[in-house]
DSSP file (Angstrom, degrees, kcal/mol; ACC not computed):
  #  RESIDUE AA STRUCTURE BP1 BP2  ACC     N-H-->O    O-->H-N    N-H-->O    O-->H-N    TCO  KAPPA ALPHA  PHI   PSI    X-CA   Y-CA   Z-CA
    1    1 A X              0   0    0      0, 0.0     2,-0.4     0, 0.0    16,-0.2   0.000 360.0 360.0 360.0 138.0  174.2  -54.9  237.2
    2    2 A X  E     -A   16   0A   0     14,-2.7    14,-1.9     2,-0.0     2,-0.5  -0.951 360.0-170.9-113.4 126.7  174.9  -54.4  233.6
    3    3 A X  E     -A   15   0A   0     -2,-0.4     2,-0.6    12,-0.2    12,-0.2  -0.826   3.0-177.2-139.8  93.1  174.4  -57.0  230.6
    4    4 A X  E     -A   14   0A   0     10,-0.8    10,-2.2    -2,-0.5     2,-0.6  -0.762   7.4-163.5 -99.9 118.3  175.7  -56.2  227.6
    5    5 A X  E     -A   13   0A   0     -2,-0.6     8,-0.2     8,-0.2     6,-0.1  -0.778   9.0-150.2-112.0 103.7  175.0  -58.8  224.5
    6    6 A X        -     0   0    0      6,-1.3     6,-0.4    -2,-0.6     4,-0.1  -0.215  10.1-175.8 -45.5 124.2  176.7  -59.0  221.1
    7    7 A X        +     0   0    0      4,-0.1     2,-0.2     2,-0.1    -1,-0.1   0.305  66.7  64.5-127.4  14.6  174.6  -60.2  218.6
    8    8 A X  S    S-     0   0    0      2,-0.1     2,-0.2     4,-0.1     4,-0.1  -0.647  98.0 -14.5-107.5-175.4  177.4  -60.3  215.8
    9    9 A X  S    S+     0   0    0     -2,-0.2    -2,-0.1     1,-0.2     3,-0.1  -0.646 123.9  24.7 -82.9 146.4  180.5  -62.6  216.0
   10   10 A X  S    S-     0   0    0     -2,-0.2    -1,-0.2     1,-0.2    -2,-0.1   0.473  85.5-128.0-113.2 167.9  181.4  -63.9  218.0
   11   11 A X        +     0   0    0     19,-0.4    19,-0.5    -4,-0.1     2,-0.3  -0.184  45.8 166.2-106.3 119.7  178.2  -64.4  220.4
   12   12 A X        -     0   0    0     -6,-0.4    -6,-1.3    17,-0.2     2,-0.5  -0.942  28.7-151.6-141.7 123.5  179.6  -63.1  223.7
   13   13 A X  E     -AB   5  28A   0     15,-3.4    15,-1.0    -2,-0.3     2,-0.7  -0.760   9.9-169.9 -84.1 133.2  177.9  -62.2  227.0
   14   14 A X  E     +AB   4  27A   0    -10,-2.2   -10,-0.8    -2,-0.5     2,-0.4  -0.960   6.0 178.4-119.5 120.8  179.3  -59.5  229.3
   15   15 A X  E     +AB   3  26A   0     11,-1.1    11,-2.6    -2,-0.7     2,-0.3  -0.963  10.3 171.6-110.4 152.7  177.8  -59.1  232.7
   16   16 A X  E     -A    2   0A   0    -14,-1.9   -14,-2.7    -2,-0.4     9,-0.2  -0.935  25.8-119.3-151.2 132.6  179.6  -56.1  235.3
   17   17 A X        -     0   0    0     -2,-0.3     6,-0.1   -16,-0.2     3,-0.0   0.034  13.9-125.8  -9.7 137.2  178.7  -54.7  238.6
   18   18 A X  S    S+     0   0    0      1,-0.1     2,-0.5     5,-0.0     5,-0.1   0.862  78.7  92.3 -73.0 -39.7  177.9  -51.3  239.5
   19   19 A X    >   -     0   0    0      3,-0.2     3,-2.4     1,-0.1    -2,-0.1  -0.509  56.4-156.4 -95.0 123.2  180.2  -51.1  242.2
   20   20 A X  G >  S+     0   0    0     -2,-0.5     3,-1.1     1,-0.4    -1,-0.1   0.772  86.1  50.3 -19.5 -73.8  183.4  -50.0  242.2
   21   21 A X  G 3  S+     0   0    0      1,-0.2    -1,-0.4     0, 0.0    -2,-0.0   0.663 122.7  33.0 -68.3   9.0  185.1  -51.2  244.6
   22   22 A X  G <  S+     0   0    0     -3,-2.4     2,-0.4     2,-0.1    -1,-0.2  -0.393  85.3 170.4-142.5  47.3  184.1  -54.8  243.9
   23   23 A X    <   -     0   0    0     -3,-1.1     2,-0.2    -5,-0.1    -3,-0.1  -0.742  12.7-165.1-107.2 131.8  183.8  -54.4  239.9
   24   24 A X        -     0   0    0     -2,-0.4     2,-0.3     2,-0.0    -7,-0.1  -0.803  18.0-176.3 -95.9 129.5  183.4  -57.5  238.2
   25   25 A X        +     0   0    0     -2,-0.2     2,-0.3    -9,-0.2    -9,-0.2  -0.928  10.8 165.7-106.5 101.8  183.8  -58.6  234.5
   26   26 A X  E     -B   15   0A   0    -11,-2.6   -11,-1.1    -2,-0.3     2,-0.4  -0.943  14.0-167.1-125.7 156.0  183.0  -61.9  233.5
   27   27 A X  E     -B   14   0A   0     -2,-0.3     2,-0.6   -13,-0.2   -13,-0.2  -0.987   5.8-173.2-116.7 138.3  182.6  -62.8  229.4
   28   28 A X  E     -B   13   0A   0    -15,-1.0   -15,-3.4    -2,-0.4     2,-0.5  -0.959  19.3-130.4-154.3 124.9  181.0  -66.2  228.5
   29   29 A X        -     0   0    0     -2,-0.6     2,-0.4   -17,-0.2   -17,-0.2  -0.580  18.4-149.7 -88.3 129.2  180.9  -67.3  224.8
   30   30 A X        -     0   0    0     -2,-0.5   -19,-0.4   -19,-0.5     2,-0.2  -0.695  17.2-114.3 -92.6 131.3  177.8  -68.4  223.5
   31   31 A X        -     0   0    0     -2,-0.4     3,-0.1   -21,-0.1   -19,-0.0  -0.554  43.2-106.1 -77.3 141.1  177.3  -71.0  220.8
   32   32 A X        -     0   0    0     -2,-0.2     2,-0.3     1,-0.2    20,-0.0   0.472  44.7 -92.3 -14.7-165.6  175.6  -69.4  217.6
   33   33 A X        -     0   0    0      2,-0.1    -1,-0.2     1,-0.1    19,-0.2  -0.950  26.0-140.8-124.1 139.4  172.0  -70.3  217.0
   34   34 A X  S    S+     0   0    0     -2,-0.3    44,-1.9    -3,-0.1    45,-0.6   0.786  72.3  58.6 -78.2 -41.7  171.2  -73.1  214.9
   35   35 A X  E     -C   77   0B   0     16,-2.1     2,-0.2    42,-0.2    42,-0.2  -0.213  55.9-160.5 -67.9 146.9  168.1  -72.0  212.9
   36   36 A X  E     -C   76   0B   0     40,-0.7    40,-1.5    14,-0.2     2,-0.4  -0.775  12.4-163.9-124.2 122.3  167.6  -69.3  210.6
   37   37 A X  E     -C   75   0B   0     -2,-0.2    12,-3.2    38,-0.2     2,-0.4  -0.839   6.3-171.1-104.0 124.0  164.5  -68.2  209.9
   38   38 A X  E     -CD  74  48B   0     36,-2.2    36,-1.1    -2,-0.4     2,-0.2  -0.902  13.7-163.0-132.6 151.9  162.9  -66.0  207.2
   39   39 A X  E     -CD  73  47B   0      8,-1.6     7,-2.2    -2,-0.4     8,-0.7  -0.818  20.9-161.6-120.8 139.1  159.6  -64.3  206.1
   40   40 A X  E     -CD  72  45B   0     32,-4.3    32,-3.1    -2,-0.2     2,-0.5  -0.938  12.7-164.7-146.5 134.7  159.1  -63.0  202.3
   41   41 A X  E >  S-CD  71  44B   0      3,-2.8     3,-0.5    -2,-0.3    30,-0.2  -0.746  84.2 -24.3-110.5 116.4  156.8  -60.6  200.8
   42   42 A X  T 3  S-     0   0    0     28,-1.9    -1,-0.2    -2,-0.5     3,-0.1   0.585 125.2 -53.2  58.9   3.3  156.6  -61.0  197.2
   43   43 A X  T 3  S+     0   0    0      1,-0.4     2,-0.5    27,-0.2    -1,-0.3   0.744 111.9 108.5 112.8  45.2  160.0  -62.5  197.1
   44   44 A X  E <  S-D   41   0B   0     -3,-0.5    -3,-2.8     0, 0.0    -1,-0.4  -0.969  79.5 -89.2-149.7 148.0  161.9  -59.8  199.0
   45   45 A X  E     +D   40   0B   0     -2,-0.5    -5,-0.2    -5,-0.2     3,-0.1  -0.211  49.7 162.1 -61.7 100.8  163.5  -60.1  202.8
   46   46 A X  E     -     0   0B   0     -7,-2.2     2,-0.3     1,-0.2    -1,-0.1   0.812  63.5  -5.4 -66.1 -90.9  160.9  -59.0  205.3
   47   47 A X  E     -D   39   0B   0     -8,-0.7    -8,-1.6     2,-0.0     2,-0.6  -0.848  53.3-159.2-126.0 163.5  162.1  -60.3  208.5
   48   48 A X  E     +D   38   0B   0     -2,-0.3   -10,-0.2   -10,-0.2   -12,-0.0  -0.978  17.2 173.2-148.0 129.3  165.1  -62.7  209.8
   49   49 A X        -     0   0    0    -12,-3.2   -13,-0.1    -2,-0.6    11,-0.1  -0.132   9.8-163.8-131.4  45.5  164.8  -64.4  213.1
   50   50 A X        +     0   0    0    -15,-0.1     2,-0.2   -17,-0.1   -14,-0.2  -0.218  18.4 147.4 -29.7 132.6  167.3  -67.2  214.6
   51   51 A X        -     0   0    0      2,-0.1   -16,-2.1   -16,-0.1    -1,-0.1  -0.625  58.4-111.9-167.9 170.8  166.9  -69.5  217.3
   52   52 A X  S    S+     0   0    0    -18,-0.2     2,-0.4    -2,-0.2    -2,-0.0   0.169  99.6  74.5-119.3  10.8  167.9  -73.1  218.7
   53   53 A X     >  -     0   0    0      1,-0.1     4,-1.1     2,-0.0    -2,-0.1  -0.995  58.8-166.7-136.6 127.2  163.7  -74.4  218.2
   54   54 A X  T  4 S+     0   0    0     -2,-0.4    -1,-0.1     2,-0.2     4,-0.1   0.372  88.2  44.8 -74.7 -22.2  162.8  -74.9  214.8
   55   55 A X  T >> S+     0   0    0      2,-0.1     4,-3.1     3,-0.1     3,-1.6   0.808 108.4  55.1 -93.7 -34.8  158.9  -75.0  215.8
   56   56 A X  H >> S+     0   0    0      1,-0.3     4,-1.4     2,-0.2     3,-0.7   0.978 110.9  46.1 -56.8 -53.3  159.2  -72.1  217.9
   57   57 A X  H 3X S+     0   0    0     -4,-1.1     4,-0.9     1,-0.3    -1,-0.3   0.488 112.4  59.2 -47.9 -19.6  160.9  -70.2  214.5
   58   58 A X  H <> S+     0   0    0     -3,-1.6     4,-2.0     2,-0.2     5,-0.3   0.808 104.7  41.7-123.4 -50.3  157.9  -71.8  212.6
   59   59 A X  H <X S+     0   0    0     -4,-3.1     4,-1.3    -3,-0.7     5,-0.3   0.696 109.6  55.2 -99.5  16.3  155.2  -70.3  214.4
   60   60 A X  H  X S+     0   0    0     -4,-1.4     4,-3.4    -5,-0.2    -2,-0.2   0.937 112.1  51.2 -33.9 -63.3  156.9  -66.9  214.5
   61   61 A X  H >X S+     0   0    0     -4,-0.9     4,-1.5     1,-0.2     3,-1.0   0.923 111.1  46.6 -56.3 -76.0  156.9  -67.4  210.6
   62   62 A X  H 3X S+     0   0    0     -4,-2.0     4,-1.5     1,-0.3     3,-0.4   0.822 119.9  34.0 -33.8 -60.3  153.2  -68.3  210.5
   63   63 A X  H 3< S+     0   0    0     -4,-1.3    -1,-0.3    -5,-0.3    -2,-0.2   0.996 114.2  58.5 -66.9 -39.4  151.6  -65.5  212.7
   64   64 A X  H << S+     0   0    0     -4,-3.4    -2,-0.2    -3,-1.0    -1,-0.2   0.785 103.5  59.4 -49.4 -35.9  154.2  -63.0  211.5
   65   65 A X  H  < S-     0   0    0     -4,-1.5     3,-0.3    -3,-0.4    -1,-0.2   0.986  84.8-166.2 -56.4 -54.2  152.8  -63.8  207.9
   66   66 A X     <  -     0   0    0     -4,-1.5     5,-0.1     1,-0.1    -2,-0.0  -0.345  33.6 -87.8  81.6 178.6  149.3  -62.8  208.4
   67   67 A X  S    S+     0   0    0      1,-0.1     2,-0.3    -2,-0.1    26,-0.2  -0.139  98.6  84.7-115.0  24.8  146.5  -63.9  205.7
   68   68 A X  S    S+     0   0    0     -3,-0.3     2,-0.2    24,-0.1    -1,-0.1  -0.784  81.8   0.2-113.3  90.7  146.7  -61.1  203.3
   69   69 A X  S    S-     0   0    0     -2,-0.3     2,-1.3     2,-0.1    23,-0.4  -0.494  94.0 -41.6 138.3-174.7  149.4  -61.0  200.3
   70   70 A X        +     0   0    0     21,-0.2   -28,-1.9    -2,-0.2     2,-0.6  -0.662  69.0 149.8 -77.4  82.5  151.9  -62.8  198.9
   71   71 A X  E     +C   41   0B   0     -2,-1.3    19,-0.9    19,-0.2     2,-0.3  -0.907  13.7 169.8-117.4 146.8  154.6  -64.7  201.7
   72   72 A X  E     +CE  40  89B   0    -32,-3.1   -32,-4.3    -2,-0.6     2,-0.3  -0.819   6.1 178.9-133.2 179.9  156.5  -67.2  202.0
   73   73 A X  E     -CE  39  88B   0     15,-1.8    15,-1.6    -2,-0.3     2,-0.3  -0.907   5.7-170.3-172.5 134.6  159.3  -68.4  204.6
   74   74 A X  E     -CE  38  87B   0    -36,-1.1   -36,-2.2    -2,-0.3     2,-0.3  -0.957  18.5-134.4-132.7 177.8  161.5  -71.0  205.3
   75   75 A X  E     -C   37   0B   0     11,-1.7    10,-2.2    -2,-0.3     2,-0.4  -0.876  19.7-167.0-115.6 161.3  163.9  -72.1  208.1
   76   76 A X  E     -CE  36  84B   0    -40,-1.5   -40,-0.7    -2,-0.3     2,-0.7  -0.934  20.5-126.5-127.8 147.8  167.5  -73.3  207.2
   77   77 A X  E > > -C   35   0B   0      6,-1.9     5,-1.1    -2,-0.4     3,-0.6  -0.892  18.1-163.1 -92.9 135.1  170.0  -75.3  209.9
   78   78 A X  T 3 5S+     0   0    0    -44,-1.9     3,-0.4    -2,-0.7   -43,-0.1   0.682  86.9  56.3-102.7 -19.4  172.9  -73.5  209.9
   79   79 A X  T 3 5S+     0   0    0    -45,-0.6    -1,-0.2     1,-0.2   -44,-0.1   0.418 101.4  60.9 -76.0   7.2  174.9  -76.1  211.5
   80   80 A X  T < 5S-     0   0    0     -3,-0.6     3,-0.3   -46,-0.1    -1,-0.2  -0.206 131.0 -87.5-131.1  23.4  173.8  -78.5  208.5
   81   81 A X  T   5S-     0   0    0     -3,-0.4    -3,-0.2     1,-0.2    -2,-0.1   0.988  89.6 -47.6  43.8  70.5  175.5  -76.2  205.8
   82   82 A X  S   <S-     0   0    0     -5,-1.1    -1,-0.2     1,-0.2    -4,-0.2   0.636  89.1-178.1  68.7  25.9  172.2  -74.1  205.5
   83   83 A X        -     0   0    0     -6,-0.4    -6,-1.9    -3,-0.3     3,-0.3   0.019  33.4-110.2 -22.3 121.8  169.5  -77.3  205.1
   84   84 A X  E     +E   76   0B   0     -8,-0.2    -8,-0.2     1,-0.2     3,-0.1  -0.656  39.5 171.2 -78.9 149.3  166.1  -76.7  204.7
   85   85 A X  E    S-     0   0B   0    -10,-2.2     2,-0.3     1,-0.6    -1,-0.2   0.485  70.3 -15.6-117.2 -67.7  164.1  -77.7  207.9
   86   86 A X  E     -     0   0B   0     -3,-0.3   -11,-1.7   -11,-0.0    -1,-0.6  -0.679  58.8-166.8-128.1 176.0  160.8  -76.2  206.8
   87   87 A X  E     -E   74   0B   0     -2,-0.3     2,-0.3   -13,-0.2   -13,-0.2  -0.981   1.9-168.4-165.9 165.0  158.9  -73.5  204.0
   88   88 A X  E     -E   73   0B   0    -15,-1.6   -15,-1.8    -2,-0.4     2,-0.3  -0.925   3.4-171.9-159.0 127.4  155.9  -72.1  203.7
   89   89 A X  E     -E   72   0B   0     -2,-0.3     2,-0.3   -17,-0.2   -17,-0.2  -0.918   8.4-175.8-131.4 150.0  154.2  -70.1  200.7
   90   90 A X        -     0   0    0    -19,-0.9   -19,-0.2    -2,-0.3     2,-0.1  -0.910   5.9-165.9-140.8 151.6  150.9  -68.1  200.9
   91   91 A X        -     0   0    0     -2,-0.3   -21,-0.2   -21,-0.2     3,-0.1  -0.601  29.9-105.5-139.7  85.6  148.9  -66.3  198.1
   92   92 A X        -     0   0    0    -23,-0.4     2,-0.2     1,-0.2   -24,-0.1   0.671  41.0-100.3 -16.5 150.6  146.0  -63.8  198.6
   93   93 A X              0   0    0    -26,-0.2    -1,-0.2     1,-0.1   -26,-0.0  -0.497 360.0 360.0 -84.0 133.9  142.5  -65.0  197.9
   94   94 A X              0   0    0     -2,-0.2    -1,-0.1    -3,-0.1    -2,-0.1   0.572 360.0 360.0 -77.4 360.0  141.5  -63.6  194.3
C-alpha cells in the first residue's frame, strides 16, 4: 500500500494498492489545520508547525525554544482570521 499526502492546497490524501490487477485509488479531502504555530529567534522565522490542538502546538513551542537566547512564539487560529490563541517571549539570563 502506498500513501501519498499533500501538504499544500488543497489537503488531499491518496491511498493505492500494489496490485495490479485489483488497483485501487481512493482521494479523501482533508480539512486544513486550524492552528498555526511559530517559534522566533531574535525576531526572525525559525520554525512553523500547524495542528488542530492548540496545547499540543504550545508545548512543541515551549521545548522547541530551549532556555538559551532570545525566542518568542505565538499560535494564531486560522479559522478565526489569524487570532491570537497564545505567545510566548524569552530572554537569556545576563
Amino acid at each position: 500500500m502506498q500513501i501519498n499526502l499533500s501538504l499544500y492546497e488543497p489537503h488531499t490524501l491518496t491511498l493505492s494498492t500494489g496490485n495490479k490487477a485489483n488497483k485501487m485509488n481512493e482521494t479523501v479531502e482533508q480539512a486544513p489545520q486550524r492552528f498555526e504555530a511559530c517559534i522566533f529567534f531574535d525576531g526572525k522565522l525559525l520554525e512553523q508547525r500547524r495542528g488542530n490542538d492548540a496545547q499540543e502546538l504550545e508545548v512543541w513551542m515551549l521545548s522547541a525554544a530551549g532556555d538559551s537566547g532570545n525566542f518568542s512564539g505565538n499560535i494564531v487560529d486560522r479559522q478565526n482570521n489569524g487570532k491570537l490563541v497564545k505567545a510566548f517571549r524569552r530572554t537569556a539570563p545576563d
